[in-house]
N, C-alpha and C positions, 0 to 999 in steps of 0.2 A: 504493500500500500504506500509506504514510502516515496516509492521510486517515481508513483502517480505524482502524487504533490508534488514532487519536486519537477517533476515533469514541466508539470503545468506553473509552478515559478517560474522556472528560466524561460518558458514562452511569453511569462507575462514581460520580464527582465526586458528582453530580447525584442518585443512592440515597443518597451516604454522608450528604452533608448536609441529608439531607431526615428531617424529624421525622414521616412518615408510619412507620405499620404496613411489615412486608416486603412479598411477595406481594399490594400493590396493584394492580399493576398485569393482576393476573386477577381481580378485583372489579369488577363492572360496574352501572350501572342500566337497568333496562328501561322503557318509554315510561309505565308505572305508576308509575314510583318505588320498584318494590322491589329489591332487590340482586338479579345473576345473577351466574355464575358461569363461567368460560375453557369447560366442556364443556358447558354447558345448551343445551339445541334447543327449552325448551317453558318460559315465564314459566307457574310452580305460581299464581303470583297473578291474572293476569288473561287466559291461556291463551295469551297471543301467542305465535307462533314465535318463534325467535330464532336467530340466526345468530352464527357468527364471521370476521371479515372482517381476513383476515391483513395486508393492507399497511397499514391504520388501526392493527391490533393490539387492535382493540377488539369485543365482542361487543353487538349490535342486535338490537333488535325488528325484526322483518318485517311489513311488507305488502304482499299479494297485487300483485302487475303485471298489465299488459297483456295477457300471454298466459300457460296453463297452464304452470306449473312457475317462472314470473320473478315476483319478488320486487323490493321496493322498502326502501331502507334506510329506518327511521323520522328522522323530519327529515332526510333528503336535499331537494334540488331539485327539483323538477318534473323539470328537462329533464338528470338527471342519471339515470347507465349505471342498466341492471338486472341483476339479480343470478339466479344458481340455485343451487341447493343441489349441494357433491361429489356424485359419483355415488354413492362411497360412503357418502353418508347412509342407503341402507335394506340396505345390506350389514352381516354380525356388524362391521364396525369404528367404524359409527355416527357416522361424521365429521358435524361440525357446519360447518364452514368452508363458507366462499363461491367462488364464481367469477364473474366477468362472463360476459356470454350466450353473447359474442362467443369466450371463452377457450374450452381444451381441457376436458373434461369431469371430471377429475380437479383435485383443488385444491393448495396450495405443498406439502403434505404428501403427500400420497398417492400423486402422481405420481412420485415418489421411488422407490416400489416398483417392483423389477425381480422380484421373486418374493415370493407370501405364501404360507401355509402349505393345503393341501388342507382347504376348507372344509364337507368331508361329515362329517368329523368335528366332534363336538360339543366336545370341549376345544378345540382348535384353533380355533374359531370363540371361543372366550370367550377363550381367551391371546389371541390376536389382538386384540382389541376393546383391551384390557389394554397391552402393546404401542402400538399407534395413539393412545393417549390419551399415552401415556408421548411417543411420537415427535411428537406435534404439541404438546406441548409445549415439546421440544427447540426445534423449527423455530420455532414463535414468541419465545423468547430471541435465538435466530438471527436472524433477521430485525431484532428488537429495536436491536440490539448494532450491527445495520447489515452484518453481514457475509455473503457470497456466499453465496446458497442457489440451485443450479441443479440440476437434474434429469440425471444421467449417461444416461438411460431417453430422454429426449425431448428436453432442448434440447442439452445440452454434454455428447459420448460421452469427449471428452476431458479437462476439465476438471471434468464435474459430479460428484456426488454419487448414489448410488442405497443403496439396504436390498434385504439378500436372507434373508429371515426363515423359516426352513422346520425342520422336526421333523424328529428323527434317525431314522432308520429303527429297527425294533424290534434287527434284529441288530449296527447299529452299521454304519458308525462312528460318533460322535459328532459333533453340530456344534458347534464351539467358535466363541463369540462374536471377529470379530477383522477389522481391516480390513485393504483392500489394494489401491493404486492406486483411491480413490474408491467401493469395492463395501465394504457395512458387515452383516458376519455376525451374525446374529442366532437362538440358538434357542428357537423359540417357547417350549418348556417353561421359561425365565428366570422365564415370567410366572406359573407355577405356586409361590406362596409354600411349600409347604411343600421343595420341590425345591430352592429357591432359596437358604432360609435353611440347609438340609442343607448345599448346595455353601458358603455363607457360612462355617459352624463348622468344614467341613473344612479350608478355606484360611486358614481363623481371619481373615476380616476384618474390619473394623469395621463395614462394611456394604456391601450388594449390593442394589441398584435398578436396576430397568429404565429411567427416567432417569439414575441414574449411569451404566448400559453405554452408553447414547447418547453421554452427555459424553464420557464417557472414548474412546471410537471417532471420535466427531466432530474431535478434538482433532487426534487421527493424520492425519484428513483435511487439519485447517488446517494443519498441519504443513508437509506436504508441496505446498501450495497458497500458501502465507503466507510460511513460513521457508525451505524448506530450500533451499541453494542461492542465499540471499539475502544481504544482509549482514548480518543476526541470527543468521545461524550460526552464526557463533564468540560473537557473547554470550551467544547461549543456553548452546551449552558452558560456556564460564566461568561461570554463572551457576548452571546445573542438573545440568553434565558431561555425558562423552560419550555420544551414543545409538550409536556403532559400536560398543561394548561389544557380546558377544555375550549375545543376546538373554537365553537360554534359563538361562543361566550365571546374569546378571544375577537373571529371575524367581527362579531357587531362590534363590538367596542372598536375595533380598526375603522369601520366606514363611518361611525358617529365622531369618534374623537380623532381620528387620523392616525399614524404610525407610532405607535408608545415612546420609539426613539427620535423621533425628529427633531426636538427640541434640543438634545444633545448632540445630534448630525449641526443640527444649524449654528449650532454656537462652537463649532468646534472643538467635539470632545478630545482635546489632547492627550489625557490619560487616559482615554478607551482604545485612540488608536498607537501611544506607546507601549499597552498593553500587548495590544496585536503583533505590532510588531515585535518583541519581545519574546514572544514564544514562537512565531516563525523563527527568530536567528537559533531557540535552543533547540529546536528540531532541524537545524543546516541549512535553514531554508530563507539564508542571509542576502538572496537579490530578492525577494517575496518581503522581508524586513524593510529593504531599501523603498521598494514599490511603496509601505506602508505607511512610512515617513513622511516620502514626498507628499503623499497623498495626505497626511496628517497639515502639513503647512498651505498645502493648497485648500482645503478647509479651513483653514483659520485666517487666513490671508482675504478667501475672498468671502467669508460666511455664507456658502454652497450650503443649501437646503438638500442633502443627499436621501433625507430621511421620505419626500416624496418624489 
């Protein structure tokens, strides 16, 4: 577990100190030279395919293989694997990602899905697309970061991960987004902006994204996979408080009164976050300490309201 953390500090190290743009790392070039992009399947410039190939984390031009449907990465090896496209590349979800030939037919993403939404419907089919772009984003951070992406659907029914994304019925009940034991709820209509921003104002938050619902669900998963039951248990308490709190109790009081911490984000707690960093440096996890500093004086400097 270690070796995760540490993982994922020196990648945070490694962004912070880097004088690049944010979001480089979904900027790509294609065997032309022109820029492509984390969801592009078609170079606008000189018409190649184009793929994205999750364990690299990079997206390529294609060319045609040995046999119908296999593709060859551009500047690969001769005698190097071939490639196909997800199955869902001609499905409403339009997945761009790769597999090897040899591999299962769905890609790090897709096989994730334990249930999608009925696709005779035509919204459904467009939230979905919506959705899937949103989730394969997630998973390539994921992967990024170094941390366990497994399939609860197909490799690990125990330990893995799956999405069950499906539309409420007309008379209800409703599906409320929310994880549990590795199955991550999702309802399609999230993806329907005008729906989404309604639920946004009524709970008054500062914002609601179909990548934020991933985050925020994924997070539950690491939780319970990463920490709980670990010896971060009790730091995290000390650090963030208890999650035995009752749930429900907890949420209302968040949407009436706002984040229990904010007042302490806004005034910039410097003894909460020399704490933090503190026990990053006695765990070796001394560029993650740095991060935590900086980020301590930049709080106090500009009185960042972090807390919403």
């Amino acid at each position: 577990m270690i070796n995760i953390f540490e993982s994922i500090s020196k990648r945070l190290a490694e962004a912070w100190r880097s004088e690049e743009p944010s979001g480089r790392g979904y900027k790509y070039r294609c065997q032309c030279g022109r820029a492509i992009f984390f969801r592009n399947n078609l170079c606008l410039g000189c018409k190649s395919a184009l793929g994205y190939e999750p364990e690299e984390g990079q997206a390529f031009a294609l060319q045609p293989g040995p046999d119908t449907g296999t593709w060859k990465l551009h500047g690969q090896e001769e005698n190097a694997p071939m490639w196909r496209r997800c199955e869902n590349f001609d499905s409403p979800a339009g997945c761009n990602w790769l597999v090897m030939v040899d591999e299962e037919s769905l890609c790090r993403s897709c096989r994730l899905n334990r249930t999608i939404p009925n696709l005779d419907d035509a919204d459904n089919c467009r939230w979905w697309r919506l959705i899937e772009n949103a989730k394969r984003r997630l998973v390539a951070q994921l992967l990024d970061l170094g941390l366990p992406v497994v399939s609860k659907v197909s490799d690990d029914p125990e330990h893995g991960v799956m999405f069950y994304i499906v539309r409420s019925p007309e008379k209800g009940p409703r599906i409320l987004t929310g994880h549990a034991n590795g199955l991550i709820t999702l309802n399609v209509e999230e993806a329907d902006d005008s729906k989404r921003e309604k639920t946004r104002q009524e709970l008054r938050e500062p914002y609601r994204t179909l990548l934020g619902h991933f985050r925020h669900e994924i997070g539950h998963y690491y939780w319970d996979r990463l920490v709980a039951g670990t010896h971060w248990h009790e730091k995290f308490r000390e650090l963030f408080g208890d999650e035995r709190q009752d749930y429900s109790a907890a949420l209302k009081k968040n949407y009436e009164k706002g984040p229990a911490s904010a007042t302490l984000w806004r005034h910039g707690d410097a003894a909460r976050l020399d704490t933090a960093a503190a026990r990053s440096a006695t765990l070796g996890q001394r560029s993650f300490a740095r991060l935590t500093s900086r980020l301590k004086r930049r709080v106090s400097h500009a009185n960042l309201d972090l807390g919403t």
